[in-house]
C-alpha positions in Angstrom: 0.0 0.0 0.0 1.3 3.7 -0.7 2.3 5.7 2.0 -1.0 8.0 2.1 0.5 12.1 1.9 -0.1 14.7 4.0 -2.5 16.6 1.7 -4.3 13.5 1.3 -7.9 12.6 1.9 -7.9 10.9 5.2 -8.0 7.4 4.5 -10.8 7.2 7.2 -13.0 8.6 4.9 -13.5 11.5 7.0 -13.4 14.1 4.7 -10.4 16.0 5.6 -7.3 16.0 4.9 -4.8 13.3 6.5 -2.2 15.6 8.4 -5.4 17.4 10.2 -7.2 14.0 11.1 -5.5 10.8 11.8 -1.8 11.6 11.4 -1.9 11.8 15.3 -2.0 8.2 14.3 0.6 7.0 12.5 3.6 5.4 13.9 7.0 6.5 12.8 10.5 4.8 12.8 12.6 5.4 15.5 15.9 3.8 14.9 18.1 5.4 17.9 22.4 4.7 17.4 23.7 3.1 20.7 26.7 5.3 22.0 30.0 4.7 20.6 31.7 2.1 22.8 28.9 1.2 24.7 28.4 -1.7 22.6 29.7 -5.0 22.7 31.5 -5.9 19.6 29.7 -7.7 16.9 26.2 -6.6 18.9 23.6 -3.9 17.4 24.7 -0.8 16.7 21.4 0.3 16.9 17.9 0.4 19.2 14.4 0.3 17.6 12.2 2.0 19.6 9.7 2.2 17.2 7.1 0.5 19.2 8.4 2.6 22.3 5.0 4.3 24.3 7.2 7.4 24.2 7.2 7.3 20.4 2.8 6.9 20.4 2.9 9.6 23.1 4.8 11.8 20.0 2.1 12.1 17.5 -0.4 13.5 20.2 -0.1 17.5 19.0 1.1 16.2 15.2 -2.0 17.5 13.4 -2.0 20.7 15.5 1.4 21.4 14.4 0.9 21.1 10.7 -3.0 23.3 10.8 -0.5 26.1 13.0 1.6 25.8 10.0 -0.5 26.5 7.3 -2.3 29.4 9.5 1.8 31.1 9.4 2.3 30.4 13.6 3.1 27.9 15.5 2.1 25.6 17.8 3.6 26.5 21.5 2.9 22.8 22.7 4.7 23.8 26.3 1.7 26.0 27.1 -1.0 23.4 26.5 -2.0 21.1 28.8 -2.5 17.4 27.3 -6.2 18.1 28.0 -6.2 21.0 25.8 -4.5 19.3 23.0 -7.0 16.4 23.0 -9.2 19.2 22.7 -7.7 21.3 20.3 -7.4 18.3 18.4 -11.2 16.8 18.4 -11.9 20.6 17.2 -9.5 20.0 14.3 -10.6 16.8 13.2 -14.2 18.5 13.2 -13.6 21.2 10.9 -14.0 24.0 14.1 -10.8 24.7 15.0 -9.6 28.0 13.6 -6.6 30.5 14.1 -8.5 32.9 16.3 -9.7 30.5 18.9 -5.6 29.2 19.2 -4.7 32.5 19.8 -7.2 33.6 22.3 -5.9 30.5 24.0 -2.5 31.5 24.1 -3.6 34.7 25.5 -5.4 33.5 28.1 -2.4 31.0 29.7 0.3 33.7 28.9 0.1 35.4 32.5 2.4 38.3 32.7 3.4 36.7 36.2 4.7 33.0 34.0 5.9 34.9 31.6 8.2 37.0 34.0 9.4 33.3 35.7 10.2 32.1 32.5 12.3 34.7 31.3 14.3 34.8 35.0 15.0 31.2 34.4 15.8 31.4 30.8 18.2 34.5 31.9 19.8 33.0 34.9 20.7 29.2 33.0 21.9 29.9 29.6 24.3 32.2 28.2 22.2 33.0 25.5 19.4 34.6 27.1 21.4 36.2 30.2 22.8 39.2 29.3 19.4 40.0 27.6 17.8 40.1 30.6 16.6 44.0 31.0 16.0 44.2 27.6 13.8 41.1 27.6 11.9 42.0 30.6 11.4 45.7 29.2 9.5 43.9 25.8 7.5 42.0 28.4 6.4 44.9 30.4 5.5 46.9 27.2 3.4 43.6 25.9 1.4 43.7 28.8 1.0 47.1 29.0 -0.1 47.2 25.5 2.9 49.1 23.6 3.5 46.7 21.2 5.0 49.4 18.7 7.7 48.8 21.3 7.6 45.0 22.0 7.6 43.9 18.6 11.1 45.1 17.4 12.6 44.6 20.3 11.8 41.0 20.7 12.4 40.4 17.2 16.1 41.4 17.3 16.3 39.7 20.9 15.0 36.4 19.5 17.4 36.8 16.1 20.5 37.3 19.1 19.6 34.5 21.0 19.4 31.8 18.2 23.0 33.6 16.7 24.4 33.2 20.0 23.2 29.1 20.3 24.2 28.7 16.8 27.5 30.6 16.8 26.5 32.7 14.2 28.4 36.1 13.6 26.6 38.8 13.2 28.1 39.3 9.7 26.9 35.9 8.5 23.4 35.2 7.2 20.5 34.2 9.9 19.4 30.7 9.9 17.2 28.9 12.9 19.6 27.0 15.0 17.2 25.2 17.2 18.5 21.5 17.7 16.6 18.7 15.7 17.9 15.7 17.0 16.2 14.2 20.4 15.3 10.7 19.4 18.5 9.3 21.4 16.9 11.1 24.3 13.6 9.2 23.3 12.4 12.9 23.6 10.4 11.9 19.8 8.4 15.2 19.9 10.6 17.2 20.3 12.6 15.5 17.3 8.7 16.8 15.2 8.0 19.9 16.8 12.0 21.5 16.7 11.7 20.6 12.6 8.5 22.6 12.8 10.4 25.5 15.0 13.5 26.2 13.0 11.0 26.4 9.9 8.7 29.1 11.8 11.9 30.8 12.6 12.9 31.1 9.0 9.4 32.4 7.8 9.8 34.7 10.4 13.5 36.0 9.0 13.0 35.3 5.7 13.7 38.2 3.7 11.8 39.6 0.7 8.4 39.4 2.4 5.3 41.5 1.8 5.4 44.6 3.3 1.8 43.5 5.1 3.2 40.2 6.4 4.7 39.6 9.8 8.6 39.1 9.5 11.4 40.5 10.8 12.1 42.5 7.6 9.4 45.0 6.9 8.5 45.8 10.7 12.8 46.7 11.3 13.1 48.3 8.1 10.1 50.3 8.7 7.6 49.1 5.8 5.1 47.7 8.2 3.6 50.0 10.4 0.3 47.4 10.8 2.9 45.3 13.2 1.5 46.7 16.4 -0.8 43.8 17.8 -1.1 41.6 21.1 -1.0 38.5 18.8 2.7 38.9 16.8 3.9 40.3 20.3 2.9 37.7 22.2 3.9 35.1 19.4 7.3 36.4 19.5 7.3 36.0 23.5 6.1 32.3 23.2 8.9 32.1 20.7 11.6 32.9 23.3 10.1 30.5 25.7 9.7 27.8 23.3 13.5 28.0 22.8 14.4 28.1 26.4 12.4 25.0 26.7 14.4 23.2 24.3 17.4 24.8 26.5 15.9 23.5 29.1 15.9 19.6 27.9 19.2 19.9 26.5 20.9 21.1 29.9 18.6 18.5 31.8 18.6 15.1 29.5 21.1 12.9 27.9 20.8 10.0 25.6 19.4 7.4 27.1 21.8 4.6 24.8 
């Protein structure tokens, strides 16, 4: 049987298309390299965990994270609670999900009170984030107070210094998403899905030679959007920044597990 494609129908018969109904379902290899030397030789260099819970667990927020895509955000899975995925999900599958109702919900867990606690932990652990740390929390106190002529730009050049400094990139060089892709050996599987999803968001966001309506880095800095000013693209960009320190977070606090 052909492998049935993202765009097509639902092989359920549903009526919609497969990666916004049962893609949540389908099981994806996870071959996992054993670490050099820990290995006896002539034994498998290798571990299928293919069949691992933590690999069914993975595909929980997959549909989510391809509807965010085609709506040009993304989907900030470490602010949902499973039960709001399931039910973020059922909406999908329905046909009643939409953009709006995402956003509203991001809105409404985005306390200015987490948000502050994230940002102190992001700035106190990693080097990227901790000189930053006044500037960061001056975009978050102008978000909540509603200046997001102010927010925006700030937190857009914030976020492009943080992923230059975890990707080593020098200022001179082009800007390219740097967000880690590899977590399988951590069985961390998700995160393998949703840091592919990441880096590509980042690189809408920074891709250049963008409509002068559309949110991206280049026409709010060089002054051709003046439209940029709303509580969604600041608060997206915020989410952003904590999405990153959570994969920070993992890094710091995991290792492979082979």
């Amino acid at each position: 049987m052909s492998k049935v494609g993202r765009n097509d129908p639902c092989p359920c018969n549903s009526g919609w298309k497969y990666k916004y109904c049962c893609i949540n379902k389908e099981t994806r290899q996870r071959i996992v390299p054993i670490t050099k030397g820990m290995h006896a030789p002539g034994s498998p260099e290798t571990v299928d965990l293919t069949n691992d819970w933590m690999n069914f667990a993975s595909a929980l927020g997959r549909s989510l994270h391809y509807f965010c895509k085609d709506n040009g955000i993304f989907f900030f899975s470490s602010v949902v609670t499973v039960g709001k995925m399931e039910e973020l999900t059922a909406a999908l599958s329905a046909g009643m999900l939409t953009k709006t109702a995402l956003i509203e919900h991001y809105i409404e867990v985005a306390k200015e009170e987490h948000v502050v606690a994230w940002i102190e932990d992001a700035c106190g652990n990693f080097p990227s984030f901790g000189p930053r740390r006044n500037i960061l929390l001056d975009a978050v106190s102008a978000h909540y107070e509603g200046r997001y002529t102010l927010s925006v730009p700030v937190l857009f050049v914030q976020l492009e210094g943080v992923l230059r400094t975890i990707g080593k990139i020098d200022p001179r060089d082009d800007f390219k998403a740097t967000i880690k892709r590899d977590w399988d050996s951590r069985m961390l599987f998700g995160m393998s899905e949703s840091a592919v999803m990441l880096n590509a968001f980042l690189s809408r966001l920074y891709e250049g030679r963008r409509r002068a309506d559309e949110f991206n880095r280049n026409p709010v800095l060089h002054g051709a959007n003046v439209t940029y000013n709303t509580e969604e693209n600041s608060l997206i960009l915020i989410l952003t920044l904590l999405e990153i320190r959570n994969f920070l977070w993992f890094e710091k606090n995991t290792a492979p597990i082979v």
